[in-house]
C-alpha positions as CSV (number, residue, x, y, z in Angstrom):
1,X,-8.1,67.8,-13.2
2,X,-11.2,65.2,-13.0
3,X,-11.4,63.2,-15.6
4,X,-14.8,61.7,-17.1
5,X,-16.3,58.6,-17.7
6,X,-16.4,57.3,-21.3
7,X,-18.7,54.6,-21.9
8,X,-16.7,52.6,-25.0
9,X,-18.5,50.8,-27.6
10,X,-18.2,47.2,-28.4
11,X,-16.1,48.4,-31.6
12,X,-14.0,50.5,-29.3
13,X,-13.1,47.9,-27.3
14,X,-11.6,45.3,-30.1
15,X,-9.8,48.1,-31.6
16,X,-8.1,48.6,-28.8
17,X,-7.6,45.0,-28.7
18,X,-6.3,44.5,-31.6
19,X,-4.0,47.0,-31.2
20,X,-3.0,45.6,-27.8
21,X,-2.4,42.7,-29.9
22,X,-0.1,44.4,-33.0
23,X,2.0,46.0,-30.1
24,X,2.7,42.8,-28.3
25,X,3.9,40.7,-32.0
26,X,5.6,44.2,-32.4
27,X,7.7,43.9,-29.6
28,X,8.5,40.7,-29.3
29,X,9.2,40.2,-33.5
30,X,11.6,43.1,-33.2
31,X,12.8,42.6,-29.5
32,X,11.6,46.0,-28.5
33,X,11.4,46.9,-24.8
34,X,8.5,48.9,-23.0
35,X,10.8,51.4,-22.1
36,X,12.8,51.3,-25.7
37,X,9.1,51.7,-27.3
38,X,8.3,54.2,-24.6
39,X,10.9,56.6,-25.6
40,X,10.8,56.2,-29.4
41,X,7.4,56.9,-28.8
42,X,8.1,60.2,-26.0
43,X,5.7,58.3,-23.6
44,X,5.9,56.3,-19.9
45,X,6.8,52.9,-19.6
46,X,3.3,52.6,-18.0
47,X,1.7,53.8,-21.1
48,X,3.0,51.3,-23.4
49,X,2.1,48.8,-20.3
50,X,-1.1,49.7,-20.3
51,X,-1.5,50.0,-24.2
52,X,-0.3,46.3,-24.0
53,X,-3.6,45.3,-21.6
54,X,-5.7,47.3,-23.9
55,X,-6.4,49.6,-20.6
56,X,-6.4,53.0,-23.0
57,X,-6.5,54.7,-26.4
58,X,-3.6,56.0,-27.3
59,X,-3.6,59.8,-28.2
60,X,-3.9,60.0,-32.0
61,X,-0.1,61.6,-31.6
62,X,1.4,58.1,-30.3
63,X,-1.4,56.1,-32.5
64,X,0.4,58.0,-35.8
65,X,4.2,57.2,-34.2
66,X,2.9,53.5,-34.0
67,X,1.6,53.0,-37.2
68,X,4.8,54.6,-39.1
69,X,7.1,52.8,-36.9
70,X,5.0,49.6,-37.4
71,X,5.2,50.6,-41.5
72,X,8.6,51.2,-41.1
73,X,10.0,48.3,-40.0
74,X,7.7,46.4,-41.9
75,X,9.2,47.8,-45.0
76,X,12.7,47.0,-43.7
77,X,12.4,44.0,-43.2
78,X,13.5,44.3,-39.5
């Protein structure tokens, strides 16, 4: 299946920035591996790799698994 092109907005692009950015302090603050968060998560490796250089949008599925394990572990204290 082709995919196409999506031109991204300026706002786009520091979103997924910033996200980039709250995966990374994540990780590291709760010594998370790619392939631990990977497959809490049910995705590749790759995927968290490439959500880490802010190469993609996560699906809204994995967006809503990040932001209640992010919540989560906030709340715990972990």
């Amino acid at each position: 299946m082709a995919r196409t092109a999506v031109k991204l907005t300026e706002e786009d692009l520091l979103e997924r920035d910033d996200l980039a950015q709250k995966v990374k302090n994540f990780m590291r603050d709760n010594l998370f591996t790619e392939k631990k968060l990977g497959d809490i998560l049910g995705v590749s490796r790759r995927t968290i790799q490439m959500i880490k250089a802010a190469n993609v949008t996560p699906h809204s599925g994995t967006l809503h698994k990040l932001e209640t394990l992010f919540l989560r572990y906030k709340r715990e204290g972990k």
